[in-house]
TIRO-2110 file (N, C-alpha, C; in Angstrom, 1 decimal):
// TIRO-2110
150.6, 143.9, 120.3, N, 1, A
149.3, 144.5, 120.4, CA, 1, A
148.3, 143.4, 120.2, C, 1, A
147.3, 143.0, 121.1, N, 2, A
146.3, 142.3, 120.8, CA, 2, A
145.3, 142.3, 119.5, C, 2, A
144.9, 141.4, 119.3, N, 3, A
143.7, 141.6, 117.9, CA, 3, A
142.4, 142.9, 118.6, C, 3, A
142.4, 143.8, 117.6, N, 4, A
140.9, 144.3, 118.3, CA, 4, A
140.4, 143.7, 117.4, C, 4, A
138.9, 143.7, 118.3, N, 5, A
137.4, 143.0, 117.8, CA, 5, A
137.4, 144.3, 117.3, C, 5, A
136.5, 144.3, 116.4, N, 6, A
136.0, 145.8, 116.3, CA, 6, A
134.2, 145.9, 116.0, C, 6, A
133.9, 144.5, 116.0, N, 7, A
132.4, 144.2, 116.3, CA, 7, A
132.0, 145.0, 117.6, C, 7, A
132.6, 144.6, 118.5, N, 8, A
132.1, 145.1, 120.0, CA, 8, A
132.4, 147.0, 120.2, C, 8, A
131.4, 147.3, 121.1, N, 9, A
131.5, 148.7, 121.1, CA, 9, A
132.4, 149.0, 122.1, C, 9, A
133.5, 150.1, 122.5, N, 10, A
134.4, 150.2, 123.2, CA, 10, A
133.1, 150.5, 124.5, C, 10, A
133.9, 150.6, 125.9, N, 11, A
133.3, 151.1, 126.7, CA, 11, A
133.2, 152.8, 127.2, C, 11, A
132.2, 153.3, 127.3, N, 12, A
132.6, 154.9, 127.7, CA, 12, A
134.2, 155.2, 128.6, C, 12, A
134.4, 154.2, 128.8, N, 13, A
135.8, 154.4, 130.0, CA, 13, A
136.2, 154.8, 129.3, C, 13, A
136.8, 153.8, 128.1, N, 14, A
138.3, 153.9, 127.3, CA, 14, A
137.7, 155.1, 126.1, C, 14, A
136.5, 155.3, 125.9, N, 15, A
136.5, 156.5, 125.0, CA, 15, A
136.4, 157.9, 125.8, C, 15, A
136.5, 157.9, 127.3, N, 16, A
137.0, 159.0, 127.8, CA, 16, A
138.2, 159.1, 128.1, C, 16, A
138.7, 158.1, 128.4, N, 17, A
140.6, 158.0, 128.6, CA, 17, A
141.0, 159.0, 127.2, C, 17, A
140.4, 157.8, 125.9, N, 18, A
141.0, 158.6, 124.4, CA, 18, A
141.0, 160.1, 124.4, C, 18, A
139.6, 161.2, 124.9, N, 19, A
139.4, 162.0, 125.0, CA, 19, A
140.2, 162.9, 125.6, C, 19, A
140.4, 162.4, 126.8, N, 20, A
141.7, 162.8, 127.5, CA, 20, A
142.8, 162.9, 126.8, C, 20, A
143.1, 161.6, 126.7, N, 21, A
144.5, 161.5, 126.0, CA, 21, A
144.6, 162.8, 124.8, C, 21, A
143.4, 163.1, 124.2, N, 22, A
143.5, 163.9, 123.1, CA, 22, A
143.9, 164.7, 123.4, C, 22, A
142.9, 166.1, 124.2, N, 23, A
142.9, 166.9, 125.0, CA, 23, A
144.5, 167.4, 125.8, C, 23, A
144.8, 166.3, 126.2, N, 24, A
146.1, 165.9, 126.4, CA, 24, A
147.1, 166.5, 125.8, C, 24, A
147.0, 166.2, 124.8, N, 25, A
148.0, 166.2, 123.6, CA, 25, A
147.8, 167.7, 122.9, C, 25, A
146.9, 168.5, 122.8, N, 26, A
147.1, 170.1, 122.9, CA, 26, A
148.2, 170.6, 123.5, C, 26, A
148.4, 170.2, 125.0, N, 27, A
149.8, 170.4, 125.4, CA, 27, A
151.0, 170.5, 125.4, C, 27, A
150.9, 169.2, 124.5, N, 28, A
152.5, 169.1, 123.7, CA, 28, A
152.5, 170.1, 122.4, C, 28, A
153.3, 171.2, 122.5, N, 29, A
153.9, 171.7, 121.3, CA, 29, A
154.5, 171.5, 120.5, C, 29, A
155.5, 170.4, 121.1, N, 30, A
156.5, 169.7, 119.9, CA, 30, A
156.2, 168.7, 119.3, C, 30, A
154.8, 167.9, 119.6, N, 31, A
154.4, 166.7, 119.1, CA, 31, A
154.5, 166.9, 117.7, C, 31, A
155.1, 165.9, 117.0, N, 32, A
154.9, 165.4, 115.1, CA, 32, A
155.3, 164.3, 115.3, C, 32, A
154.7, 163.4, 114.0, N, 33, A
155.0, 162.5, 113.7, CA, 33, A
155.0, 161.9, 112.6, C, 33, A
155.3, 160.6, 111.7, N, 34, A
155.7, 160.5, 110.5, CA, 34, A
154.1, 160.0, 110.3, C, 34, A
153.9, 158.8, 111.2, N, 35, A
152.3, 158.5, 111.1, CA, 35, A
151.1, 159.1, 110.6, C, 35, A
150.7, 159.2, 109.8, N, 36, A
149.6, 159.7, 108.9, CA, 36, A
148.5, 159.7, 110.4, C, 36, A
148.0, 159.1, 110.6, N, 37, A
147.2, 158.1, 111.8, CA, 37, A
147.2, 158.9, 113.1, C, 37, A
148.1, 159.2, 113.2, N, 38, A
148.5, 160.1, 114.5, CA, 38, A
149.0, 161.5, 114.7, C, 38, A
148.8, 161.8, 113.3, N, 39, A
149.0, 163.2, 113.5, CA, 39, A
147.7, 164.1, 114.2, C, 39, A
148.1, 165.3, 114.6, N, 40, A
147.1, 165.8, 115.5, CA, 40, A
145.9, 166.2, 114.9, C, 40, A
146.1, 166.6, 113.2, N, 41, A
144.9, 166.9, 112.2, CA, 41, A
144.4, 165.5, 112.4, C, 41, A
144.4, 164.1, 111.7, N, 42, A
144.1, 163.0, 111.8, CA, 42, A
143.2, 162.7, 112.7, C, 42, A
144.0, 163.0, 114.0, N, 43, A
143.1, 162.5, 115.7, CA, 43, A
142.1, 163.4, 116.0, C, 43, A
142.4, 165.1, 115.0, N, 44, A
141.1, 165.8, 114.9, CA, 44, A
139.3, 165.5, 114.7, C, 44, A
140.3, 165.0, 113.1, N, 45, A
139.2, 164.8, 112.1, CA, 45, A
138.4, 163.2, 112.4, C, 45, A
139.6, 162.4, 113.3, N, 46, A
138.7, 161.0, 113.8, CA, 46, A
137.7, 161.6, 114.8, C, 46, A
137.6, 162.2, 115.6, N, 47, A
137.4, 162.5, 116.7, CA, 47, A
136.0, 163.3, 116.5, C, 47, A
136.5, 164.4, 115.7, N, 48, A
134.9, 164.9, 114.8, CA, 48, A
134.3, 164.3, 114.4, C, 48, A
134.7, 163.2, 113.7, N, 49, A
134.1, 162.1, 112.8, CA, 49, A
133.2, 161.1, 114.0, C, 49, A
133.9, 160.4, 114.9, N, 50, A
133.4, 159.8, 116.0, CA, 50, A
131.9, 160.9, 116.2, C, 50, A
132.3, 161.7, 117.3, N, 51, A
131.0, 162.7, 117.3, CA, 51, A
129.8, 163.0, 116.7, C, 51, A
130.4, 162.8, 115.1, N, 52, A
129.1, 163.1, 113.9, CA, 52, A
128.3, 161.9, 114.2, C, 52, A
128.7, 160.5, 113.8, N, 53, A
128.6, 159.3, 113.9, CA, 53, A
127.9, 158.6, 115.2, C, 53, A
128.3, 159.3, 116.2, N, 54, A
127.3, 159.3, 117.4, CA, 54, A
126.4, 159.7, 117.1, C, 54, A
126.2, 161.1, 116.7, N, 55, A
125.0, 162.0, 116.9, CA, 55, A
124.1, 161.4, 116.1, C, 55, A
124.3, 160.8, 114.6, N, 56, A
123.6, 159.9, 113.8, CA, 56, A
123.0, 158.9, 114.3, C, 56, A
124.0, 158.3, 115.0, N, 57, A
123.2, 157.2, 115.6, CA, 57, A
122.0, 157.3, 116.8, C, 57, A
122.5, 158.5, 117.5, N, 58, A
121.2, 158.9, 118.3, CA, 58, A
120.2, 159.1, 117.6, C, 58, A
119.9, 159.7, 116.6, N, 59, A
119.1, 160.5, 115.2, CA, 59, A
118.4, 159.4, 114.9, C, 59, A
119.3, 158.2, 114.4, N, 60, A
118.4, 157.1, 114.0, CA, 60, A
117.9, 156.3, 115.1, C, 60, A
118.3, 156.4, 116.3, N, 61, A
118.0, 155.7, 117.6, CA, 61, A
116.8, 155.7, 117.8, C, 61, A
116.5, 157.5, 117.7, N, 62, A
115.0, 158.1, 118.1, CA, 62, A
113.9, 157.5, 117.0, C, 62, A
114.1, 157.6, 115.7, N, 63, A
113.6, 157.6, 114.8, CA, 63, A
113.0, 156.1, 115.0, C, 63, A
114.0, 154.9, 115.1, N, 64, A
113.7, 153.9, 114.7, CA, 64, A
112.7, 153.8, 116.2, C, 64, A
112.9, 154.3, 117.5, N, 65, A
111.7, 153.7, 118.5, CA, 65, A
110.3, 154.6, 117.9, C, 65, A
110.7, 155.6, 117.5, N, 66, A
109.2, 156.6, 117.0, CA, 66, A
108.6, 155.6, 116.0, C, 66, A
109.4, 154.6, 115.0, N, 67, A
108.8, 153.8, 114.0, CA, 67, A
108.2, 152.7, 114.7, C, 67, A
108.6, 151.9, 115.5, N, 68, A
108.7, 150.9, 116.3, CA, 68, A
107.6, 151.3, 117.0, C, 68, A
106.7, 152.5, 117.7, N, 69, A
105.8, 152.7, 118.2, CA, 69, A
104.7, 152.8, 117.9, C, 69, A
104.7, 153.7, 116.6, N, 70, A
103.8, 153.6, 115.5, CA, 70, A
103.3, 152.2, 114.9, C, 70, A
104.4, 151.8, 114.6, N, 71, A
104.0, 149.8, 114.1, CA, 71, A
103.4, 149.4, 114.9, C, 71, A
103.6, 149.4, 116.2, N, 72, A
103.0, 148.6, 117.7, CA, 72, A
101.5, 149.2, 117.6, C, 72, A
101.3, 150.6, 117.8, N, 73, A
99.9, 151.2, 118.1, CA, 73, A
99.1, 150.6, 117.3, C, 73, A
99.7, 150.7, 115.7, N, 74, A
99.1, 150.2, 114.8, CA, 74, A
98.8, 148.6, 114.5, C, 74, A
99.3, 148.1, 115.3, N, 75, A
98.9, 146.2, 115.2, CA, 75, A
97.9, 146.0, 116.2, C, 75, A
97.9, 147.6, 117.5, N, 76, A
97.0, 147.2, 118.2, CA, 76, A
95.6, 148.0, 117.6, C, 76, A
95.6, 148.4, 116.8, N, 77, A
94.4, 149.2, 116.4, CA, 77, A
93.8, 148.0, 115.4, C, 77, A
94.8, 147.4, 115.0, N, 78, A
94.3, 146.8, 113.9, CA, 78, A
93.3, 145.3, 114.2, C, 78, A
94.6, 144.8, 115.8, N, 79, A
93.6, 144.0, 116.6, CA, 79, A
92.5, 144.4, 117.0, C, 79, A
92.2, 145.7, 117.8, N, 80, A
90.8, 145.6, 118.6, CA, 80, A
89.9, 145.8, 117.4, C, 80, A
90.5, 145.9, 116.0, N, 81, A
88.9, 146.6, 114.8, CA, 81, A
88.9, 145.1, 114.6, C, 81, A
89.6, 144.1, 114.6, N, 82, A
89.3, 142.5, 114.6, CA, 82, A
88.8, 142.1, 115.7, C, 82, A
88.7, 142.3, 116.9, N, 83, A
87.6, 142.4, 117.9, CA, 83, A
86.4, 142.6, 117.8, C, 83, A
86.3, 143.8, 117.4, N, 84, A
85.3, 144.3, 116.9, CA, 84, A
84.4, 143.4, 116.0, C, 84, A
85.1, 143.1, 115.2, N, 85, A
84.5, 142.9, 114.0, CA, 85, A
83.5, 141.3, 114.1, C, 85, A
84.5, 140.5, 115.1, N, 86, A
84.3, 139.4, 115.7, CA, 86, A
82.9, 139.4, 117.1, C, 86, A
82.7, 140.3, 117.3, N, 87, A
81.8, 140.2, 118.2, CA, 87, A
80.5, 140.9, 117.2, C, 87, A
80.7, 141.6, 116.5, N, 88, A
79.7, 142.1, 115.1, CA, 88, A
78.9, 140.7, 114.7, C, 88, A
80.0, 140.1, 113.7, N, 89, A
79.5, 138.6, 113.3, CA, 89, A
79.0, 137.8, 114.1, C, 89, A
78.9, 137.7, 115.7, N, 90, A
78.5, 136.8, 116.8, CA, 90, A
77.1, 137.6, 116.8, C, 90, A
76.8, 138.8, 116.9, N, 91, A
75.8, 139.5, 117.3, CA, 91, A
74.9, 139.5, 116.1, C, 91, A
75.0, 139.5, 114.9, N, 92, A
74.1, 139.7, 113.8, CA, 92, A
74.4, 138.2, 112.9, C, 92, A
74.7, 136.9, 113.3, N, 93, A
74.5, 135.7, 113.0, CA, 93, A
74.7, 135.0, 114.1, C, 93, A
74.9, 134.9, 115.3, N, 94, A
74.8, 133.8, 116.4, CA, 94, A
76.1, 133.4, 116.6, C, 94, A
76.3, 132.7, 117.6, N, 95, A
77.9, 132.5, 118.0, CA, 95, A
78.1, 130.4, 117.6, C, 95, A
76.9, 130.2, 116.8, N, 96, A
76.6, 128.7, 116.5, CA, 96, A
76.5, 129.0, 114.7, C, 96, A
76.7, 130.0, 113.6, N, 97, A
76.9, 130.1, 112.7, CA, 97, A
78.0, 129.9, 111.8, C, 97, A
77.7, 129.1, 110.6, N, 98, A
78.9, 129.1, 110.2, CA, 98, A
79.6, 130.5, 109.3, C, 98, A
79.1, 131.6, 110.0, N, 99, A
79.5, 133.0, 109.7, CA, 99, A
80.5, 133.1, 110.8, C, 99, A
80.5, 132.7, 111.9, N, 100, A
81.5, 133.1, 113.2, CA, 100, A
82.6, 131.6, 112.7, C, 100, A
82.0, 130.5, 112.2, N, 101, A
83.3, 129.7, 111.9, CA, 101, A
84.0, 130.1, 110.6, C, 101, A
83.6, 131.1, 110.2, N, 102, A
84.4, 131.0, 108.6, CA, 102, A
85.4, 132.4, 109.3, C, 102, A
85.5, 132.8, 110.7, N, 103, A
85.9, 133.9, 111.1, CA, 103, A
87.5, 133.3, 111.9, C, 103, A
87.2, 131.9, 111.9, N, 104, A
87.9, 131.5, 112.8, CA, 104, A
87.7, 130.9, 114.4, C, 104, A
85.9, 132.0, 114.9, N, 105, A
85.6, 131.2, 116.3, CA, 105, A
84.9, 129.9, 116.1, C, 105, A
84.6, 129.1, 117.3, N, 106, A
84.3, 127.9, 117.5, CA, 106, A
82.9, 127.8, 117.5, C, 106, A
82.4, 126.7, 116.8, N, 107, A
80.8, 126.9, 117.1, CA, 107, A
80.4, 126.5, 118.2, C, 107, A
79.2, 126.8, 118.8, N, 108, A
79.1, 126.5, 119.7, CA, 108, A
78.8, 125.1, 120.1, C, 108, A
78.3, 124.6, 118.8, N, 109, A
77.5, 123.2, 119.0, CA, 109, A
78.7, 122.1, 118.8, C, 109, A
79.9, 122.6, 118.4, N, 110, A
81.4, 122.0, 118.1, CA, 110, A
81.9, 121.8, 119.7, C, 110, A
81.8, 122.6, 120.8, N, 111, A
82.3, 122.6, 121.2, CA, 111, A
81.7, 121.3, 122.5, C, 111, A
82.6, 121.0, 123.0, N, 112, A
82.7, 119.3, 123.8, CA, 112, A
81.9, 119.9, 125.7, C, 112, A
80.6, 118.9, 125.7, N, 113, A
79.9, 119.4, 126.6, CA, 113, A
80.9, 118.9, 127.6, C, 113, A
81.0, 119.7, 129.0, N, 114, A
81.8, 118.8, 130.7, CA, 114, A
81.0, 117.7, 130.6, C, 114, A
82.2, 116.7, 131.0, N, 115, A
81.6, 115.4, 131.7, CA, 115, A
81.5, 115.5, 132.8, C, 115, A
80.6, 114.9, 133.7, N, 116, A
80.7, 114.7, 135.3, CA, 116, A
82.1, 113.7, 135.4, C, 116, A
83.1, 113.8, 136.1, N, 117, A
83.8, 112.6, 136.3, CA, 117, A
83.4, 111.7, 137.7, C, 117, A
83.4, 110.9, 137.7, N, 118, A
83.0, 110.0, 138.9, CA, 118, A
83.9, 109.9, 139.9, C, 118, A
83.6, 110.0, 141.4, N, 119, A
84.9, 109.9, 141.9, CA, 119, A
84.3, 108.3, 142.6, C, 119, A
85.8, 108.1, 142.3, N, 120, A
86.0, 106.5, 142.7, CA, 120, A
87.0, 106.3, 144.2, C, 120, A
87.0, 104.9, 145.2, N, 121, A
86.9, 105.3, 146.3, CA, 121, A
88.7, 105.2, 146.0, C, 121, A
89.0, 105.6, 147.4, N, 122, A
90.7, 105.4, 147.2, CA, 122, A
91.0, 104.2, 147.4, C, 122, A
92.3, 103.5, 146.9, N, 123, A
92.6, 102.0, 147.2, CA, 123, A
93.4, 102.7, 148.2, C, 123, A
93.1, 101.7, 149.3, N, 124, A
94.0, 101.7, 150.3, CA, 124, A
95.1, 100.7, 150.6, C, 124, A
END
């Protein structure tokens, strides 16, 4: 028997084959075995167990994008009130104050006037 990974998640194939196979195995009447592992209670209780364990994970699936959406709305709320706040401080001190540079924007008088560049002829 190969090593299973058991990091990786099986594929729906082989956990409907299992399912089958289970289902399967109602059939047999005479099935027993010494195998703790494979008895039909066992492959029950995995099987239920599987199921619960899914449905948790969907549970916390939903939950963690419901959290994950909230966080997001909320960084965007928190940006535009820093928007806000940044065009406040431009509008009630000037966009050349050192009230808009202590904010983080550029002053205006900081900033580097265009040069004309000269065009020069082509070497041919």
């Amino acid at each position: 028997m190969p090593i299973q990974n058991t990091n990786r998640r099986l594929t729906p194939s082989v956990i409907n084959q299992d399912i089958e196979a289970l289902n399967g195995l109602g059939t047999i009447v005479t099935y027993s075995t010494t195998r703790t592992e494979a008895t039909s209670e066992a492959l029950q209780a995995a099987y239920q167990n599987m199921i619960a364990q899914r449905q948790t994970e969907t549970e916390r699936q939903a939950m963690y994008r419901a959290a994950s959406d909230l966080a997001r709305l909320a960084e965007w709320e928190f940006h535009n009130a820093v928007l806000a706040m940044k065009e406040v401080v431009k509008g009630q001190y000037g966009s050349d104050s050192n009230e808009a540079q202590s904010i983080g924007l550029k002053k205006k008088s900081d900033r580097r006037r265009p040069t004309r560049s000269r065009n020069l002829p082509a070497a041919s």
